[in-house]
mmCIF entry with sequence, helices, sheets and N, C-alpha, C, O atoms, coordinates in Angstrom:
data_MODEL
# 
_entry.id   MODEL 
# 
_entity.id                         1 
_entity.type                       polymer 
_entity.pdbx_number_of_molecules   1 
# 
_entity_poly.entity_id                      1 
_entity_poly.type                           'polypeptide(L)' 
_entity_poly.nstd_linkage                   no 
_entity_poly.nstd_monomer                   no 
_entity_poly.pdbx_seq_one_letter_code       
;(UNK)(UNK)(UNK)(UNK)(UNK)(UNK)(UNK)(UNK)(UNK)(UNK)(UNK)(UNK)(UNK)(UNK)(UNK)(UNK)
(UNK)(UNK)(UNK)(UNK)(UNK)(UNK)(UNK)(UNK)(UNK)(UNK)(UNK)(UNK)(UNK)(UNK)(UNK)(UNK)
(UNK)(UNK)(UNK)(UNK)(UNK)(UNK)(UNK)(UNK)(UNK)(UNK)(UNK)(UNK)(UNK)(UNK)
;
_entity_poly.pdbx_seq_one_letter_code_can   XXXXXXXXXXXXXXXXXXXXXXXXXXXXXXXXXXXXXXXXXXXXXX 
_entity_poly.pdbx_strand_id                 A 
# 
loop_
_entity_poly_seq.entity_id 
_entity_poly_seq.num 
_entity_poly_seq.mon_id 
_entity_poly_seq.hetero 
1 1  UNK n 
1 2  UNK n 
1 3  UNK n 
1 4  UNK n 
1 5  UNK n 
1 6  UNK n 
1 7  UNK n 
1 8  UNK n 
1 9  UNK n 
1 10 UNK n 
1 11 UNK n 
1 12 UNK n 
1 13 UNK n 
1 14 UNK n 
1 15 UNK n 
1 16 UNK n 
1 17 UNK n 
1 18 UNK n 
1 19 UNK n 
1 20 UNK n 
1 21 UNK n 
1 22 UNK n 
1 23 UNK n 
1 24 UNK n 
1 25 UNK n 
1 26 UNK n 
1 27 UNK n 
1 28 UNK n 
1 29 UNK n 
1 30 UNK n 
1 31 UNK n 
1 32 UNK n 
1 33 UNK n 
1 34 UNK n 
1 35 UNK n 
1 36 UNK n 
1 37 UNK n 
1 38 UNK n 
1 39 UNK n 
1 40 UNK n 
1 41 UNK n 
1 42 UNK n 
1 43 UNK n 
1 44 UNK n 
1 45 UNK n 
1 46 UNK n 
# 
_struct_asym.id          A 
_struct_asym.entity_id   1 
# 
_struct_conf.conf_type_id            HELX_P 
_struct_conf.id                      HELX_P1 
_struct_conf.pdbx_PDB_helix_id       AA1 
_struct_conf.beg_label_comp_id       UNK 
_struct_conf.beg_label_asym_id       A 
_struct_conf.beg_label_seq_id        35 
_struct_conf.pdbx_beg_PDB_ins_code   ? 
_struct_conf.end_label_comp_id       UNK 
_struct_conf.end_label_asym_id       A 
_struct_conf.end_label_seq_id        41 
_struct_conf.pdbx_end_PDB_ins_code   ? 
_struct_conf.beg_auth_comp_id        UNK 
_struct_conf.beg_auth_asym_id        A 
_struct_conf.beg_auth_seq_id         35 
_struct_conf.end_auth_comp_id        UNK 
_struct_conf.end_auth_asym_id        A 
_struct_conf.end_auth_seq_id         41 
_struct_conf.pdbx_PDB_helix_class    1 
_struct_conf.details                 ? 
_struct_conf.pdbx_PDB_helix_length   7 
# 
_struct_conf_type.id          HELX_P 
_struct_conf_type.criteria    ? 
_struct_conf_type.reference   ? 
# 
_struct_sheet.id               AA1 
_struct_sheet.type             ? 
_struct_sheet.number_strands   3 
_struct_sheet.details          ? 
# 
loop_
_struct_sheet_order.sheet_id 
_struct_sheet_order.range_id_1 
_struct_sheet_order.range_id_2 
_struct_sheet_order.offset 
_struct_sheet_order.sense 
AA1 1 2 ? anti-parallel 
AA1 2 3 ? anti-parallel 
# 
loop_
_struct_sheet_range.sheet_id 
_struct_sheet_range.id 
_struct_sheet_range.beg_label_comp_id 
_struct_sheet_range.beg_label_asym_id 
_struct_sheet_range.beg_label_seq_id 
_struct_sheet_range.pdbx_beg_PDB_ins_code 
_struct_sheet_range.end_label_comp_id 
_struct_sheet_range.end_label_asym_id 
_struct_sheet_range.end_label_seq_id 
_struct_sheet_range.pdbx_end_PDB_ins_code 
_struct_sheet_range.beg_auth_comp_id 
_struct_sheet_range.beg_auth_asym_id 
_struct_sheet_range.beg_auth_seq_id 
_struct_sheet_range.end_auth_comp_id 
_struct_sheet_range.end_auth_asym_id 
_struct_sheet_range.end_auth_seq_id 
AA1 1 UNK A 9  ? UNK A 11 ? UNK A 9  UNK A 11 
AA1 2 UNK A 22 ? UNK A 24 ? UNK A 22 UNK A 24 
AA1 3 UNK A 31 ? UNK A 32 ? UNK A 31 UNK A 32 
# 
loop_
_atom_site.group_PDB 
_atom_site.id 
_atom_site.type_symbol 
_atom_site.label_atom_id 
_atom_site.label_alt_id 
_atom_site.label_comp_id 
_atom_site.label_asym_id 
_atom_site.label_entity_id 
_atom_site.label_seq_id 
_atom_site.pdbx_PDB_ins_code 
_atom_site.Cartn_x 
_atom_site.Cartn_y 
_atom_site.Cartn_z 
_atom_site.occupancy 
_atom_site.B_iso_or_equiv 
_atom_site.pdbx_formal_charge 
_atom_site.auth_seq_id 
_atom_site.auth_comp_id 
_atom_site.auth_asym_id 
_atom_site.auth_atom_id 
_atom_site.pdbx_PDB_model_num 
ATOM 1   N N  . UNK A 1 1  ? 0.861   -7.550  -4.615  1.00 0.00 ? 1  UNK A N  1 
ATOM 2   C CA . UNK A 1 1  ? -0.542  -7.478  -4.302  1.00 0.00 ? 1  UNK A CA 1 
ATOM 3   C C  . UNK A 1 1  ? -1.094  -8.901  -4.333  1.00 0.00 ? 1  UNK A C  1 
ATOM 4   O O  . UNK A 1 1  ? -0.595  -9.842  -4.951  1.00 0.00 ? 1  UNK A O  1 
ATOM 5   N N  . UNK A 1 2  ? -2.261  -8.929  -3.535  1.00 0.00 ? 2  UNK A N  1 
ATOM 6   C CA . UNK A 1 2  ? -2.912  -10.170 -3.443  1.00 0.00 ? 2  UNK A CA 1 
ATOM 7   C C  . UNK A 1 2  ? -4.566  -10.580 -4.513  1.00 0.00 ? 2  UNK A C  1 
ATOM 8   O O  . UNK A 1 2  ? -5.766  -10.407 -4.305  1.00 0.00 ? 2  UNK A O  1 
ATOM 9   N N  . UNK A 1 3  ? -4.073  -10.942 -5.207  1.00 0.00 ? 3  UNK A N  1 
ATOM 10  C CA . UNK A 1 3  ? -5.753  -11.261 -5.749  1.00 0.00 ? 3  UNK A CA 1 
ATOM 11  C C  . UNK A 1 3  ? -6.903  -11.863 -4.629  1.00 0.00 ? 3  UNK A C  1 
ATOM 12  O O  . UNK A 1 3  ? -6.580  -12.741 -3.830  1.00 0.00 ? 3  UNK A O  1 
ATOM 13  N N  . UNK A 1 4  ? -8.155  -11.339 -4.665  1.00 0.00 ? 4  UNK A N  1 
ATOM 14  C CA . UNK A 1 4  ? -9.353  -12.108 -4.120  1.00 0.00 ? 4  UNK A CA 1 
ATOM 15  C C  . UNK A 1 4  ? -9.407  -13.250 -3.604  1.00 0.00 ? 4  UNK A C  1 
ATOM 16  O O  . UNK A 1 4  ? -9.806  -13.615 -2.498  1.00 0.00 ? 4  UNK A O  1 
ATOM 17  N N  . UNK A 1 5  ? -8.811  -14.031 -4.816  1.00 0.00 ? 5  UNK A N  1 
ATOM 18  C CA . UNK A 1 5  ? -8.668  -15.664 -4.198  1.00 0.00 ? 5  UNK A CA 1 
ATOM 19  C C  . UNK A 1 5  ? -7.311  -15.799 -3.822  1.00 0.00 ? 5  UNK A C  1 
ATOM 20  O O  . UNK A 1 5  ? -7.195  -16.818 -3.141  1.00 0.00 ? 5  UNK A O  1 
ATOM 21  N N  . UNK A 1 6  ? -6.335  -15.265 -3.959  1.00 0.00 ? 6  UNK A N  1 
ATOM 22  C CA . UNK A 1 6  ? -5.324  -15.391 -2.674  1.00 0.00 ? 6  UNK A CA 1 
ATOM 23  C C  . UNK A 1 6  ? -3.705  -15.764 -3.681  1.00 0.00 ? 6  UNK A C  1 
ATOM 24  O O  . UNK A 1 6  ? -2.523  -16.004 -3.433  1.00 0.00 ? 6  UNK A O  1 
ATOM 25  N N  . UNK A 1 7  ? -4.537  -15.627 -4.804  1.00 0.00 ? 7  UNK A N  1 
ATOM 26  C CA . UNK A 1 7  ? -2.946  -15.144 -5.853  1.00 0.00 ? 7  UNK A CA 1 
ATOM 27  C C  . UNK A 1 7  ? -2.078  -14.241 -5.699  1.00 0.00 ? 7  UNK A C  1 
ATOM 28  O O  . UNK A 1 7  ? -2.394  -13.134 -6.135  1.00 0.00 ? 7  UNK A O  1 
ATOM 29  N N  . UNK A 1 8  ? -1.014  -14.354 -5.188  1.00 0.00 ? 8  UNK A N  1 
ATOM 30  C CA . UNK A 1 8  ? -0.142  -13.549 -5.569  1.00 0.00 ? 8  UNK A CA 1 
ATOM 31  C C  . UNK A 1 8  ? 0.401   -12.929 -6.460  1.00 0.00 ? 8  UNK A C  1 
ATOM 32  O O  . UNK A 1 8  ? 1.273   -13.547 -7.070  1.00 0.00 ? 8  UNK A O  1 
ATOM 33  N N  . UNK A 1 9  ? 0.135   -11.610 -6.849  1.00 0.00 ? 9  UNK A N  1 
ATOM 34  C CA . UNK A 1 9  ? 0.895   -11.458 -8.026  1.00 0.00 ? 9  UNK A CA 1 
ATOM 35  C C  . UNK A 1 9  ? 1.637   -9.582  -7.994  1.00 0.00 ? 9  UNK A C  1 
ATOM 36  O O  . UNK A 1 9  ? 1.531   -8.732  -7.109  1.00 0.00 ? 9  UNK A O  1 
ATOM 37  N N  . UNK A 1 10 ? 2.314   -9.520  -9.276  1.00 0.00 ? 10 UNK A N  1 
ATOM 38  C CA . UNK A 1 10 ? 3.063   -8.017  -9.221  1.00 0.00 ? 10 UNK A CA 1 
ATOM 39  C C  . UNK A 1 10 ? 2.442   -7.492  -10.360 1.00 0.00 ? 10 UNK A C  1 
ATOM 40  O O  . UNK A 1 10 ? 2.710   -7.897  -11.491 1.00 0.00 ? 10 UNK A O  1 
ATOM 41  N N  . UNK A 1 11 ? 1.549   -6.531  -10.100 1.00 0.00 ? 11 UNK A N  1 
ATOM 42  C CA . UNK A 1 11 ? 1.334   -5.382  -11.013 1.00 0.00 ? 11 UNK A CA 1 
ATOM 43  C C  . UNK A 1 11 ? 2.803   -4.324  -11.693 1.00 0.00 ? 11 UNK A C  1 
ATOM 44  O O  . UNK A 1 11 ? 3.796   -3.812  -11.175 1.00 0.00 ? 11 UNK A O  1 
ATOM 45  N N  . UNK A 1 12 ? 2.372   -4.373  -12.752 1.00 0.00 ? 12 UNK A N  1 
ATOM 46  C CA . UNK A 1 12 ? 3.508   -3.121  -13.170 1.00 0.00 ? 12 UNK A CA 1 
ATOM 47  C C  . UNK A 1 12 ? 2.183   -2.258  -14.104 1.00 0.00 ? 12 UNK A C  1 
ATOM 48  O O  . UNK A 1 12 ? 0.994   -2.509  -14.297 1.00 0.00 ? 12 UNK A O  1 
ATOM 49  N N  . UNK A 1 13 ? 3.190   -1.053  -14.566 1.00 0.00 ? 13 UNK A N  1 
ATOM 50  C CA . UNK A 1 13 ? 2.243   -0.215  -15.416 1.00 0.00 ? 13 UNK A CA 1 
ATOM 51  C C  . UNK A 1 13 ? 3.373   0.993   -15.670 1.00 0.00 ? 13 UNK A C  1 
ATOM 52  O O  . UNK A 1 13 ? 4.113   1.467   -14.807 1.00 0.00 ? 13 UNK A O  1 
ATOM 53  N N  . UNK A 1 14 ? 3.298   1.446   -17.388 1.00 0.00 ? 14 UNK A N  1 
ATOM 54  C CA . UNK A 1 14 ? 4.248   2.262   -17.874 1.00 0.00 ? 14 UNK A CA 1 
ATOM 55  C C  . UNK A 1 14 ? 3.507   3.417   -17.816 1.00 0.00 ? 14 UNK A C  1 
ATOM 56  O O  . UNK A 1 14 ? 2.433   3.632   -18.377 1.00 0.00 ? 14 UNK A O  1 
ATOM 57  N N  . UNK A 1 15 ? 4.319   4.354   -16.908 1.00 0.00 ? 15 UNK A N  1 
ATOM 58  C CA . UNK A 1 15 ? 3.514   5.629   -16.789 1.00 0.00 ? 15 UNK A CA 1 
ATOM 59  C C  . UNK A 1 15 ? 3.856   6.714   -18.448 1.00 0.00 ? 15 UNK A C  1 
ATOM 60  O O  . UNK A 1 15 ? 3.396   7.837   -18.656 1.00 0.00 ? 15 UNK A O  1 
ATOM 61  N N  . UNK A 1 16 ? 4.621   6.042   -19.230 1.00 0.00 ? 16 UNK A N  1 
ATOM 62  C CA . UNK A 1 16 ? 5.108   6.441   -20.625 1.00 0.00 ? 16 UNK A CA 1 
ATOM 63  C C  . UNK A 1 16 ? 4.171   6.058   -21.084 1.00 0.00 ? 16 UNK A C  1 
ATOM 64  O O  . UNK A 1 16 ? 3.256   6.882   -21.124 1.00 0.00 ? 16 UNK A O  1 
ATOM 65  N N  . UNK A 1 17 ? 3.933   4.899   -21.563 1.00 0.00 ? 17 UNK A N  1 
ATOM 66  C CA . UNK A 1 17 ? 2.852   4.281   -22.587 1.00 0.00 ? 17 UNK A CA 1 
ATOM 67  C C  . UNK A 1 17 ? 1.598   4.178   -22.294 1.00 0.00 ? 17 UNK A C  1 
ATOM 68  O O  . UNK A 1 17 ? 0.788   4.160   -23.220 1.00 0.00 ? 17 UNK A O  1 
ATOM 69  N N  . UNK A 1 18 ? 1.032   4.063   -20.566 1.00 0.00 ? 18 UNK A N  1 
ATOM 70  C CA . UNK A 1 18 ? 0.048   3.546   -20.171 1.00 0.00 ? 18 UNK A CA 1 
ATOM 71  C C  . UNK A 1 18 ? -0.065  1.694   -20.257 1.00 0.00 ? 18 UNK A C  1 
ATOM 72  O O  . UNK A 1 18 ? -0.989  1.041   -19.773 1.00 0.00 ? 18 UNK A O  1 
ATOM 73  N N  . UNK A 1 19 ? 0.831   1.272   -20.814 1.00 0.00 ? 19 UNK A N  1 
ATOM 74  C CA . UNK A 1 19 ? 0.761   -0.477  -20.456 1.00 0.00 ? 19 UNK A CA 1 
ATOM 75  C C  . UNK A 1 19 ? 0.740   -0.516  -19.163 1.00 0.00 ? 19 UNK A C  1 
ATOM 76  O O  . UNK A 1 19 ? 1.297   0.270   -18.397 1.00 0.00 ? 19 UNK A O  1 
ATOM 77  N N  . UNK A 1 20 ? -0.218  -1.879  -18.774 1.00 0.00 ? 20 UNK A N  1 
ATOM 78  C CA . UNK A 1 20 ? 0.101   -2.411  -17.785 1.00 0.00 ? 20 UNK A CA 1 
ATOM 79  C C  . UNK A 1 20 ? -0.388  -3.739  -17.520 1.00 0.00 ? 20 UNK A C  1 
ATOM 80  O O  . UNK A 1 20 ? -1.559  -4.079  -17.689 1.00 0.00 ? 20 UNK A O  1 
ATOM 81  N N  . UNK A 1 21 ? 0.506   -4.456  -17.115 1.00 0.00 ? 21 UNK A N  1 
ATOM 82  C CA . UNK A 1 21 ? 0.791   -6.058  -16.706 1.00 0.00 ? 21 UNK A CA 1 
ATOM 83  C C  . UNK A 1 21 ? 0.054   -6.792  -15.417 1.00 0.00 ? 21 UNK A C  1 
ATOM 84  O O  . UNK A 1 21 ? -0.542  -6.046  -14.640 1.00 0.00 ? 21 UNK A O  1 
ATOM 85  N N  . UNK A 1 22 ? 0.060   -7.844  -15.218 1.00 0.00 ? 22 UNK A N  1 
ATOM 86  C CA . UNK A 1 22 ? 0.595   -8.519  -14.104 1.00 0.00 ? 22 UNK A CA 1 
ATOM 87  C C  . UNK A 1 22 ? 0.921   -9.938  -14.583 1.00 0.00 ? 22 UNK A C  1 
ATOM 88  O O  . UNK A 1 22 ? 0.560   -10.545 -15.592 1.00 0.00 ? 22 UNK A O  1 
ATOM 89  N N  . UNK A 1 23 ? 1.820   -10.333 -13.418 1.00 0.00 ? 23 UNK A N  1 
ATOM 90  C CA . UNK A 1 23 ? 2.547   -11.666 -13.246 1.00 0.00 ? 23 UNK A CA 1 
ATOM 91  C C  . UNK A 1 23 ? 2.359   -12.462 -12.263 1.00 0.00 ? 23 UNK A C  1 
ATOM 92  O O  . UNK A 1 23 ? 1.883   -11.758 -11.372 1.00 0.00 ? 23 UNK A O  1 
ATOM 93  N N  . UNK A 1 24 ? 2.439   -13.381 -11.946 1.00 0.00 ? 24 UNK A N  1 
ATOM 94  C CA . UNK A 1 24 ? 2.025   -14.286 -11.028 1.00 0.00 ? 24 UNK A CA 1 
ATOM 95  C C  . UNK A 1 24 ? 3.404   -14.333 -10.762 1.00 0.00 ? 24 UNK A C  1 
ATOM 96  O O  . UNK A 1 24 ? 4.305   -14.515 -11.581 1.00 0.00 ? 24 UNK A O  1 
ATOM 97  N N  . UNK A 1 25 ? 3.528   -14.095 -9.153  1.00 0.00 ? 25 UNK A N  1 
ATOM 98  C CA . UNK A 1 25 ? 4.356   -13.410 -8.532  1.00 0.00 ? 25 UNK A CA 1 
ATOM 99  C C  . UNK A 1 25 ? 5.142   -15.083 -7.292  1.00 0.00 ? 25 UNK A C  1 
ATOM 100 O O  . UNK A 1 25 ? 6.010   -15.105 -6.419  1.00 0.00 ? 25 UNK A O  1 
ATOM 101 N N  . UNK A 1 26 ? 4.258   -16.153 -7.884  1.00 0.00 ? 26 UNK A N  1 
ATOM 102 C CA . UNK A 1 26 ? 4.733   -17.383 -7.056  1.00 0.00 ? 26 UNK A CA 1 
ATOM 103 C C  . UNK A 1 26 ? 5.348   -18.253 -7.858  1.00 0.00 ? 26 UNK A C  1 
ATOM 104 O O  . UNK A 1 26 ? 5.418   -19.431 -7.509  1.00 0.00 ? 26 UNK A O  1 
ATOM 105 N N  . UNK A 1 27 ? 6.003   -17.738 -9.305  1.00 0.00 ? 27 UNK A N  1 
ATOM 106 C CA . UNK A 1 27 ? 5.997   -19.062 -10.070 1.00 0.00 ? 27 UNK A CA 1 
ATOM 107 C C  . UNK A 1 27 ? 7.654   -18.970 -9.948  1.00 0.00 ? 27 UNK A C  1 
ATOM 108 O O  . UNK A 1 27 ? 8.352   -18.081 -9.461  1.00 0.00 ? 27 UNK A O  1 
ATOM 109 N N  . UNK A 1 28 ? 8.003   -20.187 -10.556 1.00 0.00 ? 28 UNK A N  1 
ATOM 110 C CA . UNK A 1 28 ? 9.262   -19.854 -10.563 1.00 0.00 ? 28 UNK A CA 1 
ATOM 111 C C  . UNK A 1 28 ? 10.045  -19.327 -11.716 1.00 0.00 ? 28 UNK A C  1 
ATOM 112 O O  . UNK A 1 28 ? 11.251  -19.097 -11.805 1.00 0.00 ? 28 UNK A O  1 
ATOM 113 N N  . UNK A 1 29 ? 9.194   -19.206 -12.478 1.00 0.00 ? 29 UNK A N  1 
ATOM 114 C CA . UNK A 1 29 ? 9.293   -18.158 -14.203 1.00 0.00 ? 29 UNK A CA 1 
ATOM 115 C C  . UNK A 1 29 ? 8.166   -17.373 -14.027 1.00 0.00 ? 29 UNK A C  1 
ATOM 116 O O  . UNK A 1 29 ? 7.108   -17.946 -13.765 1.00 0.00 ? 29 UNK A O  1 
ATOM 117 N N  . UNK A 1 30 ? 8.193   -16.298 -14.113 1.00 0.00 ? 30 UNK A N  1 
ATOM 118 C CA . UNK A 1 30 ? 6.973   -15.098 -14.006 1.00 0.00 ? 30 UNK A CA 1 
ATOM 119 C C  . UNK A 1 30 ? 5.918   -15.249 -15.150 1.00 0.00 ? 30 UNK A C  1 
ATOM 120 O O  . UNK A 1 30 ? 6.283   -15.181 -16.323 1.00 0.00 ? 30 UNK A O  1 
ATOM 121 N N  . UNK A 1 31 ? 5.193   -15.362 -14.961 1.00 0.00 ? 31 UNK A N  1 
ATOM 122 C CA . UNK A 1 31 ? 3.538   -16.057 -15.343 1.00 0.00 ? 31 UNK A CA 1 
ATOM 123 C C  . UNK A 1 31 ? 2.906   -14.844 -15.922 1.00 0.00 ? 31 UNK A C  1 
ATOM 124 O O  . UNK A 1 31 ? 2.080   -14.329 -15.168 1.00 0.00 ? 31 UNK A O  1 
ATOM 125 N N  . UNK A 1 32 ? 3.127   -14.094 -17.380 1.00 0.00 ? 32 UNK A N  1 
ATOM 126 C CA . UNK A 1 32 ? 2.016   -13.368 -17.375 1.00 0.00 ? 32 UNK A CA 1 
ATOM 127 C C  . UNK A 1 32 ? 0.305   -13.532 -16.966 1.00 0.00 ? 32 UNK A C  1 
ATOM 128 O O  . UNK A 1 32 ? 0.214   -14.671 -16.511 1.00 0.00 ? 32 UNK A O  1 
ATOM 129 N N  . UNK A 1 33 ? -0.424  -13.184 -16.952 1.00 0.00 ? 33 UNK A N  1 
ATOM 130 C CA . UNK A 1 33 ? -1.735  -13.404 -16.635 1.00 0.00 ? 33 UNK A CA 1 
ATOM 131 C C  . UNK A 1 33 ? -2.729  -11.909 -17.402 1.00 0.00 ? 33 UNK A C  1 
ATOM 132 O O  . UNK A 1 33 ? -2.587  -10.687 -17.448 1.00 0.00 ? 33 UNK A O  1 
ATOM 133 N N  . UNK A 1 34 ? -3.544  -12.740 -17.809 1.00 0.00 ? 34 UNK A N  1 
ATOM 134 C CA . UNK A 1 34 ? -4.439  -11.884 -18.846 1.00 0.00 ? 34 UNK A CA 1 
ATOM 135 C C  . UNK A 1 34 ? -5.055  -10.952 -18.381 1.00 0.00 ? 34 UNK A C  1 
ATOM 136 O O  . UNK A 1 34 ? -4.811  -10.964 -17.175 1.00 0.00 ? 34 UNK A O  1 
ATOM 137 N N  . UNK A 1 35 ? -5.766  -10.078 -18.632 1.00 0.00 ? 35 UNK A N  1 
ATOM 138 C CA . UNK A 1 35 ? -6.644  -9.336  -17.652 1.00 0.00 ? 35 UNK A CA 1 
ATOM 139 C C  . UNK A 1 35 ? -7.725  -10.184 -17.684 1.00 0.00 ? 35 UNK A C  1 
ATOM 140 O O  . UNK A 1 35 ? -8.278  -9.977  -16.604 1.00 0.00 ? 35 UNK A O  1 
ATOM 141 N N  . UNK A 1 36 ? -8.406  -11.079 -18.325 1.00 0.00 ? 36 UNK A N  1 
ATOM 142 C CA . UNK A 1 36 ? -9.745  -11.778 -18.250 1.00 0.00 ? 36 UNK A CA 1 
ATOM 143 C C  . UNK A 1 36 ? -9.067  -12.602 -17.213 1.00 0.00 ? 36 UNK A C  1 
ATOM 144 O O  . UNK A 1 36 ? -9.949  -12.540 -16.356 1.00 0.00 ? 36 UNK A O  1 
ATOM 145 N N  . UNK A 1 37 ? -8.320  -13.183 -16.785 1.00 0.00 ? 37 UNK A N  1 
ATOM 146 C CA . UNK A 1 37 ? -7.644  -14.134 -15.674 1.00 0.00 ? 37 UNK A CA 1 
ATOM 147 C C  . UNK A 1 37 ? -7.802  -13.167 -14.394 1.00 0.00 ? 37 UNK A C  1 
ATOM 148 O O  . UNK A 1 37 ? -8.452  -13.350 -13.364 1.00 0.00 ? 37 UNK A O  1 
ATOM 149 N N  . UNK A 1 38 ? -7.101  -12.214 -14.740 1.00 0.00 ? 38 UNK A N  1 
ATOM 150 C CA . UNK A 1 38 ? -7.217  -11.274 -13.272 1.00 0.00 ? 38 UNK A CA 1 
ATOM 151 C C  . UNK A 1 38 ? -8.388  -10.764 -12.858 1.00 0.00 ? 38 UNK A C  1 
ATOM 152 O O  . UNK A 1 38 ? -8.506  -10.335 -11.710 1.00 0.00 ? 38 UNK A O  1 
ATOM 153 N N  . UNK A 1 39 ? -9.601  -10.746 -13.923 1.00 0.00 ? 39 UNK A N  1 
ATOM 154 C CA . UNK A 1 39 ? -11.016 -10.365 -13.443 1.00 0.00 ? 39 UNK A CA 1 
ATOM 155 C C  . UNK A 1 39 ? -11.432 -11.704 -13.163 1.00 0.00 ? 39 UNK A C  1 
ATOM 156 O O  . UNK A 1 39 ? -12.580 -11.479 -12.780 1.00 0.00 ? 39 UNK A O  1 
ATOM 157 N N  . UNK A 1 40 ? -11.362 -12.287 -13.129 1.00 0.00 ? 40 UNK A N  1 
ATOM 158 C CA . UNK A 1 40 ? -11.745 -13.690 -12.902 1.00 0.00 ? 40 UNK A CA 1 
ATOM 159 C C  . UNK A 1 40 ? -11.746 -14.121 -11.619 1.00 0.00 ? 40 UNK A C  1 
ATOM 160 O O  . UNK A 1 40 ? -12.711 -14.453 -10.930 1.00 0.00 ? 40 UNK A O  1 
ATOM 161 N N  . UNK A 1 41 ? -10.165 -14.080 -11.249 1.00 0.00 ? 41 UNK A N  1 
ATOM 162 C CA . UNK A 1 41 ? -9.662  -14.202 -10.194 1.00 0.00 ? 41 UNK A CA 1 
ATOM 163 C C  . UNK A 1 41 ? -10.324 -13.254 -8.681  1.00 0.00 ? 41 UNK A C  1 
ATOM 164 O O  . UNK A 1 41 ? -10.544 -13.620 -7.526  1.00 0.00 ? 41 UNK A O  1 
ATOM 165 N N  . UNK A 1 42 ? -10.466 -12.045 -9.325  1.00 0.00 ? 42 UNK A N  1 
ATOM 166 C CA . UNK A 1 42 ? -10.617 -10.799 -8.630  1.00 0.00 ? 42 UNK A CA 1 
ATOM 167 C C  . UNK A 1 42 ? -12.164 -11.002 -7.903  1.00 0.00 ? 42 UNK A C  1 
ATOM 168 O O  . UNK A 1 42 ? -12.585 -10.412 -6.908  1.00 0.00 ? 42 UNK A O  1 
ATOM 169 N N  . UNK A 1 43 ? -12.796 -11.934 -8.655  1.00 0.00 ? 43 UNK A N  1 
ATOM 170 C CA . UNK A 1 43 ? -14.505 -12.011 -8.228  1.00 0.00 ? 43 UNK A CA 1 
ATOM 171 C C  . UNK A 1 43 ? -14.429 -12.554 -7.112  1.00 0.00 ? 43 UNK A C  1 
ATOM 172 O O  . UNK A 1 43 ? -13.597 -13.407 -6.803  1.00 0.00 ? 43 UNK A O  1 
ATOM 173 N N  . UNK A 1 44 ? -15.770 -11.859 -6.024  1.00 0.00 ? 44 UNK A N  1 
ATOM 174 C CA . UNK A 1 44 ? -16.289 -12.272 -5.321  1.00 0.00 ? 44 UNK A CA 1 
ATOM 175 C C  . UNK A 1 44 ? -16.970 -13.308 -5.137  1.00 0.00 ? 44 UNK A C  1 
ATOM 176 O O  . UNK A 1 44 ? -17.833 -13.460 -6.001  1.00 0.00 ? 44 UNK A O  1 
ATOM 177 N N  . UNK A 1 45 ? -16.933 -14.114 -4.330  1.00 0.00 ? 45 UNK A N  1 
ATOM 178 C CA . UNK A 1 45 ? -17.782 -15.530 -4.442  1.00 0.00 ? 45 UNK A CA 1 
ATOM 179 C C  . UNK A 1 45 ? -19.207 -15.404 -3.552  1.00 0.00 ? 45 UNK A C  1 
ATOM 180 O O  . UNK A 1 45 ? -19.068 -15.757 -2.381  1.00 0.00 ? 45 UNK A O  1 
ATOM 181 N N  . UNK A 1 46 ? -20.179 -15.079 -3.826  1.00 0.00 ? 46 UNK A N  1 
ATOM 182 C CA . UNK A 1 46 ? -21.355 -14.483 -3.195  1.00 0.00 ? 46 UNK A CA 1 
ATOM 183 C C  . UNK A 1 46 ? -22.235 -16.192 -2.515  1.00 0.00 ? 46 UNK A C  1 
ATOM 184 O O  . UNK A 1 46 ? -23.299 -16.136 -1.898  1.00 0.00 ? 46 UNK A O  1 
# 
C-alpha cells in the first residue's frame, strides 16, 4: 500500500491477536513505523 505522501509501505495484521504493523516497504531492512508516523504521513495537505 501507498501512504498519502507516497510511502511505501506493507501492512500486516494478526487475525489471532488483532496486532497490526506496518513497515516501510523501501528500506533495505524493514522499517517499523509507529502508528503516530503513519497518521502523520496519511494527512492531507489542505
Amino acid at each position: 500500500m501507498t501512504l498519502t505522501d507516497g510511502t511505501p509501505v506493507q501492512f500486516a495484521s494478526c487475525h489471532h491477536c488483532e496486532a497490526k504493523s506496518w513497515r516501510a516497504a523501501d528500506a533495505t531492512r524493514p522499517l517499523d513505523l509507529s502508528f503516530d508516523t503513519v497518521l502523520e504521513r496519511t494527512r492531507k495537505i489542505r
